[in-house]
Steps between C-alpha positions, in 0.01 A plus 500: 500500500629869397560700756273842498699785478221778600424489848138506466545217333714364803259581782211312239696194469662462882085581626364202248803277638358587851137402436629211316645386772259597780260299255719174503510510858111509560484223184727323745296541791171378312461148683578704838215713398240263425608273807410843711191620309385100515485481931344866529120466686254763567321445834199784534268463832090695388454802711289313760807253537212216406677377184844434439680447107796419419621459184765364225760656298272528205221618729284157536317451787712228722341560848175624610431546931127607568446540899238331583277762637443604177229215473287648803382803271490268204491712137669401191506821350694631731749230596575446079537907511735467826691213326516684179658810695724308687629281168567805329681671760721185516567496118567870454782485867648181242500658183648891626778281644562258181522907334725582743762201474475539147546851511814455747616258192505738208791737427450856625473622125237273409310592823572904364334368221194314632379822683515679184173335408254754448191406736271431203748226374493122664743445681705185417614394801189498663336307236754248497382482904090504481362219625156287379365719767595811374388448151144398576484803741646678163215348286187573794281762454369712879223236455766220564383343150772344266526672165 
């Protein structure tokens, strides 16, 4: 490779080496990556403290604790809507810190870069990171209805 002989030229080449190589060692730390995003959990308790979730990396429901009391004022409605609240709590705690490892993994430029996203783009990232949960919420109208 020719050396540059115009500095500009210089300071482009010696900042690509840099992200090249801050980019080889997160491609290096890939299985270390997945290993940690693969044992996160999201535990969420409902604002009574009547239902307990917890949940999985990928934000499927692995535990479910209902108190017991819960059955002496028995209504569905509101147990499903106290479960609901409580599984998505769970799933959004697990998902903000899958962003956040991820985040933590990507070279400072490219992290410059990702909040250059105007606010009417999608942001990658995060879509990479939705859950099933997440994209029927996406696809509900107010009315709850699938469209």
């Amino acid at each position: 490779m020719a050396t540059p002989t115009d500095p500009t030229e210089t300071l482009s080449v010696s900042a690509m080496e840099g992200i090249m190589a801050e980019l080889n060692e997160s491609l290096r730390r890939i299985p270390e990556t997945q290993e940690r995003l693969m044992s996160l959990s999201g535990v969420a308790w409902s604002e009574d403290r009547m239902v307990k979730a917890t949940v999985g990396p990928r934000g499927q429901l692995t535990g479910l604790e209902i108190d017991p009391r819960v059955f002496r004022r028995p209504d569905a409605q509101m147990l499903s809507t106290t479960i609901l609240a409580a599984v998505n709590t769970a799933v959004a705690r697990v998902m903000a810190e899958a962003q956040e490892i991820m985040m933590g993994e990507m070279p400072p430029e490219l992290a410059e870069l990702r909040t250059q996203f105007a606010a009417e783009q999608p942001d990658p990232v995060s879509q990479i990171l939705m859950t099933d949960a997440d994209i029927v919420q996406k696809r509900s109208g107010a009315d709850g209805d699938l469209r």
